[in-house]
N, C-alpha and C positions, 0 to 999 in steps of 0.2 A: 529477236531472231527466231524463226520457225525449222522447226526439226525437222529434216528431211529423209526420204526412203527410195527404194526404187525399188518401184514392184513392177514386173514383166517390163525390165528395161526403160520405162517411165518415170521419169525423179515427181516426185510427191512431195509437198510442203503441208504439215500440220499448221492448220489454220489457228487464228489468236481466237476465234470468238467472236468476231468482228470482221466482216468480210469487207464493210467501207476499208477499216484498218490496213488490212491484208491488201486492198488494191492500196491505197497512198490517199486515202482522201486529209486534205488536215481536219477537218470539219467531222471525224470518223462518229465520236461519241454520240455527237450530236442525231449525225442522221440514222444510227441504231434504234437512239429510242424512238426517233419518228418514225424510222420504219416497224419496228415493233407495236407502235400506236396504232400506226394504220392496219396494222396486221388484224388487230382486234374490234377497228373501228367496220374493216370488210367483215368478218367472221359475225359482227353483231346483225349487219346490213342483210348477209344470206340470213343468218336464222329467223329475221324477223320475216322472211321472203317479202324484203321491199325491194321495188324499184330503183335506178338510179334516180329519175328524174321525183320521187315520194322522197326518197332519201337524203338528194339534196336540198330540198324544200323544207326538211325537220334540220338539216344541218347548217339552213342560212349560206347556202350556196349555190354554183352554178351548176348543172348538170354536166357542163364540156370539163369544169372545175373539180368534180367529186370524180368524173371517169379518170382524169389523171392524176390524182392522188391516191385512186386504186392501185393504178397502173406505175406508182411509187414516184412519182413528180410532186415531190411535194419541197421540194426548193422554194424558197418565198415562205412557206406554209408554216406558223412560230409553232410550238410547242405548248402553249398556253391554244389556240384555237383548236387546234387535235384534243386536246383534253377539252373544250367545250362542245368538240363534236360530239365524245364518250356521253358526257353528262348530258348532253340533244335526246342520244337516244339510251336513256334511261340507266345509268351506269355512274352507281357513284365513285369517286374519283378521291382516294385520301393519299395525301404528298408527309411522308415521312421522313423526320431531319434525325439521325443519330450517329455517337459518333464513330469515328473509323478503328479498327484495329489497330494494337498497334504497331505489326510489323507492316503499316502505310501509314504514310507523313500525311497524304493527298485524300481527299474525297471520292468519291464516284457517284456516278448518277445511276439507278437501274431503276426499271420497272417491272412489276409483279403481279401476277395479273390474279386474283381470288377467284 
């Protein structure tokens, strides 16, 4: 349940952290971290000042393909191939198991970016 406010007569909803979440996706976790993948996979793409059509070609993809996984269409897109994208361009990628607190029964998945 999200706290609410109303500032100038407009009701406010403090958001979870997760704005899939917050709209209703069930899939929320999921598409976080791919969205945070992608986040880093563009941020890599500008620094390197490559092309889409160079970028897609180092990431084994299509050019109409990498424009809408920019553009956060990455439905279809696993999680294992975003981190092959990383590792394409030059980003090593270490997946960390340890365990959970223990005021949590459940796991979580996050990524961190070094």
């Amino acid at each position: 349940m999200s706290k609410r406010k109303i500032i100038d007569d407009t009701e406010v909803h403090e958001g979870s952290g997760n704005v899939y979440r917050d709209l209703g996706f069930p899939d929320a976790d999921e598409m976080l971290v791919k969205a945070q993948l992608v986040a880093k996979i563009s941020e890599i793409i500008r620094s390197q000042d490559l092309t889409q059509v160079e970028a897609a070609r180092i990431l084994g993809v299509t050019q109409p393909k990498l424009s809408g996984l920019l553009r956060g269409q990455f439905r279809g897109i696993s999680e294992r191939k975003l981190i092959d994208c990383l590792t394409s361009l030059g980003r090593d990628v270490q997946i960390v198991v340890k365990s959970t607190p223990r005021r949590r029964a459940a796991g979580k998945l996050s990524v961190v970016f070094a």
